[in-house]
N, C-alpha and C positions, 0 to 999 in steps of 0.2 A: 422676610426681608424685603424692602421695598424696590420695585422694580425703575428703569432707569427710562424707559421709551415712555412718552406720552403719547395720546391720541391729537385727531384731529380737533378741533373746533369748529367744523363745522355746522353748520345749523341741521337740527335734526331733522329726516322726513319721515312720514310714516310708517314707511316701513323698518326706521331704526329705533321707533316709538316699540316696532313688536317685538324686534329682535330683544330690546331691553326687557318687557315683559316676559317673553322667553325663559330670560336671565333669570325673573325672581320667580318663575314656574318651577325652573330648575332648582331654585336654593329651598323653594318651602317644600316640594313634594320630597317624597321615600326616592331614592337612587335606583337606578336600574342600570345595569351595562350599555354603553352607547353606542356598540356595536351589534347585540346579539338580544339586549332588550331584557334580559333574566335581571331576576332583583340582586342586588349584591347586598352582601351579609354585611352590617354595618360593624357590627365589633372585629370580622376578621380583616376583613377590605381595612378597616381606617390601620390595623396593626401593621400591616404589612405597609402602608402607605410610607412609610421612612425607608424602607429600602424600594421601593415600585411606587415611583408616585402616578405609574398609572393605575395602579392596584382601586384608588378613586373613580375611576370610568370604564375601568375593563373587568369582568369577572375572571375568574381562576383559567379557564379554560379559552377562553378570549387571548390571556396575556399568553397563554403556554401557545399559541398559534403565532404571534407576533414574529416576526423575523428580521432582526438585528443583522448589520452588515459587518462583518468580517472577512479575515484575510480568505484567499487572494484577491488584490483589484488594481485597476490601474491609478498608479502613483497619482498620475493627471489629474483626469476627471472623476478618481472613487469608483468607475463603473464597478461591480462586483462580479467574478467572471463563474461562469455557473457549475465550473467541476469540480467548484470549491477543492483544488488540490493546486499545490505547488505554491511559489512566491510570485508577490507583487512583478506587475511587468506592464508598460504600455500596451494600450487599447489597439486596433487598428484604426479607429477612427482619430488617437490625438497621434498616432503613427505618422499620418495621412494631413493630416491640418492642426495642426499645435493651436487651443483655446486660447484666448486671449487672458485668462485666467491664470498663475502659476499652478494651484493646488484646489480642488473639490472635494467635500467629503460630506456620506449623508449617517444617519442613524441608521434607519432601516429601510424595506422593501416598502416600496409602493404596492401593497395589495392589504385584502383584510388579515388584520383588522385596524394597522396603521390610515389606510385609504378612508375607511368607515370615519375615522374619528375627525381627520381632515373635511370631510366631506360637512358633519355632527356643526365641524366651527366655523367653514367657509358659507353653506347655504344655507345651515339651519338656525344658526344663531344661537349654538350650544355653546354660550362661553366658558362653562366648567368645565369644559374640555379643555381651554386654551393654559392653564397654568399645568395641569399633567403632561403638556405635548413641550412646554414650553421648556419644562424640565429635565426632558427627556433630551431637546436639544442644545440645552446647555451644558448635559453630559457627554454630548458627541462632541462639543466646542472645547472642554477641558479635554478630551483624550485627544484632538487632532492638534488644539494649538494651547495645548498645556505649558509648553515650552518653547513655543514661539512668539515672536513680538508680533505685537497687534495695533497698530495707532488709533485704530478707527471703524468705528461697524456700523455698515448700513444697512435696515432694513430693507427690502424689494420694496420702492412704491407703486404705491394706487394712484391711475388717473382719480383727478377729481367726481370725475360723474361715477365711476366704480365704485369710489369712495363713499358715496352720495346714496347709490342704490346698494351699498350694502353693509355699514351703518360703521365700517370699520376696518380697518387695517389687518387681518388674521395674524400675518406677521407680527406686528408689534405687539396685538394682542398674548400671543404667546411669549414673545420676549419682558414682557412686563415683569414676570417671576424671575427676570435673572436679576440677580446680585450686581451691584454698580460700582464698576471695574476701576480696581484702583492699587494699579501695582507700581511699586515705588522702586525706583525711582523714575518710573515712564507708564502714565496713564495710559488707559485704552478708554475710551468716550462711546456711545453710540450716538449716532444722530440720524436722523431720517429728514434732515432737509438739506442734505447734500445735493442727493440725487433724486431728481424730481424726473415723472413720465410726461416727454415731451406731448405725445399725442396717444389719445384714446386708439387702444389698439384694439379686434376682436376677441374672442375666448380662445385660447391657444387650444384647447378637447376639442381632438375630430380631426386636428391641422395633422399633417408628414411633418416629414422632418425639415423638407424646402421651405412649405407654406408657414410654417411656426418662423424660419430663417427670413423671409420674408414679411411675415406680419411686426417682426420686434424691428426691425429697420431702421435706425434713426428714433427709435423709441422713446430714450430715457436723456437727459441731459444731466451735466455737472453746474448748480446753479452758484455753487460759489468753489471755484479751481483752485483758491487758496488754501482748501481746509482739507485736498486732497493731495498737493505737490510734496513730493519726494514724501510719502507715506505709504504705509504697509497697512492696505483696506479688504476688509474682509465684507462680503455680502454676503446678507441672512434671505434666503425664500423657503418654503412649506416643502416644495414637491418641483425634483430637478426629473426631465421629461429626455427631451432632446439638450435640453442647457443654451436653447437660444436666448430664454429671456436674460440668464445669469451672464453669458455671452454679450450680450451687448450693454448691459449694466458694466461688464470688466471694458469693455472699448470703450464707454464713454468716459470711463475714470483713466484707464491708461491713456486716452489721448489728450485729455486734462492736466497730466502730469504727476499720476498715482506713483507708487516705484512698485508695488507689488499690488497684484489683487488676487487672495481668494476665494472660496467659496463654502460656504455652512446651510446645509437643505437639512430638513425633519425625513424627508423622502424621497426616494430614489426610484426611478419608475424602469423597469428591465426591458 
C-alpha cells in the first residue's frame, strides 16, 4: 500500500548518489541479516515476513534478542521502568517537570539489535531496512493511538544542510510504508512541513542530558500555526534519548496553538 510522506527535492550530492547505489547493492545481492551479518534463509525469512516484517533484515536469533516495550512505564513519557513488575505510574523526572508533550510512547529498547538497524538506515544508507522499521512503528502507533483522535503527524525534521549530507529524512523514510490515514468521519494527515528546524543544531551522541537541553533551544519552528491550532498533533522520531529534541518539537507547537501534542519513537534509549 502506498505510503503518504514524501521526500525532499532537493538536489542530490554525492554522497546521496552512494547512498542510492547502496540501495540497488542492497536489492540485487543475496540478503544477510543487518545486524549480525548471517545469510538469511529466503523461503523461511520471506514466510514469516507477514507476521515479522522484520523477519526481512533480522535473522531468527537477531529477532528473538530484540526487546519490545511493555508494561510497566510511565504514563508520560513511556519510560519503561526496569523491575518490569507492578502498574503504569509517573517517572520521577515527569514528577519533577511535566513534558510539554501529553503522552510518549516507543516500540522498543534502544540497544541491539533495534540500535544496529537504526544505525543500518541513518549512516549507512541501508534503505531496506526503512520499510521493516517502518512497520514496526506503525504497529506501536495502532496499539497507542488505536483509539485516540489524531489530526495530524509530524515527522521530526532535518535541517537542510543534515538533509543535504545525508541524502534523506530516516524518519519519513520509514513512515513511507504506512497506510494513508483516513478515518471517517475525521482524517489524520501527515505532513512534514509544518514544523520546520529553525537552526542547524550539533549531533545530540555524546551530549548529557543539560547539553542535548541546550543544543535543541529554539530549535524547530511552526511555519504555518494554522494547520496546528486547536489540533491534536502527534510527532514521529527514530530514537527518544533524553526527549529534548521531541521536547521542544511539543513547545514550538503548543506555543503555536496545538491543543494536544504527542509523541511516537521506533526507540527508546534507557
Amino acid at each position: 500500500m502506498p505510503g503518504c510522506v514524501g521526500e525532499s527535492r532537493s538536489r542530490p550530492s554525492r554522497h546521496r548518489w552512494w547512498r542510492w547505489g547502496r540501495a540497488l547493492l542492497d536489492a540485487l545481492l543475496p540478503l544477510r541479516c543487518s545486524a549480525c551479518g548471517a545469510w538469511l534463509d529466503a523461503v523461511v525469512e520471506t514466510g514469516h515476513a507477514a507476521q515479522d516484517p522484520l523477519a526481512r533484515v533480522l535473522c531468527t536469533d537477531c529477532r528473538a534478542a530484540l526487546r519490545l516495550i511493555d508494561g510497566p512505564i510511565c504514563p508520560r513519557c513511556g519510560l519503561p521502568f526496569a523491575s518490569g513488575e507492578g502498574s503504569d505510574h509517573l517517572c520521577g523526572a515527569c514528577l519533577a517537570h511535566a513534558p510539554a508533550y501529553a503522552m510518549a510512547r516507543s516500540a522498543g529498547i534502544y540497544g541491539p539489535p533495534l540500535k544496529t538497524l537504526i544505525h543500518r538506515l541513518k549512516y549507512d544508507g541501508q534503505l531496506r531496512v526503512a520499510r521493516p522499521l517502518g512497520d514496526m512503528l506503525w504497529g506501536a502507533f495502532l496499539r497507542g493511538w488505536g483509539d485516540r483522535s489524531v489530526d495530524l503527524i509530524i515527522p521530526v525534521p532535518l535541517h537542510r544542510r543534515r538533509l543535504r549530507e545525508r541524502g534523506f529524512n530516516q524518519v519519513r523514510a520509514m513512515m513511507r510504508s504506512w497506510p494513508c490515514l483516513d478515518r471517517k468521519p475525521r482524517s489524520t494527515s501527515i505532513d512534514g512541513g509544518v514544523l520546520v528546524r529553525a537552526r542547524h543544531t550539533a549531533s545530540q551522541a555524546g551530549l548529557d542530558r543539560k547539553e542535548r537541553q541546550r543544543n535543541m533551544r529554539a530549535a524547530f519552528r511552526v511555519d504555518r500555526p494554522a494547520a496546528v491550532i486547536g489540533r491534536s498533533v502527534l510527532i514521529v522520531d527514530d530514537v527518544m534519548t533524553t526527549g529534548a529534541t521531541v521536547a521542544a518539537c511539543a513547545e514550538a507547537l503548543k506555543s503555536s496553538g496545538a491543543r494536544r501534542v504527542d509523541v511516537l519513537t521506533l526507540a527508546r534509549a534507557l
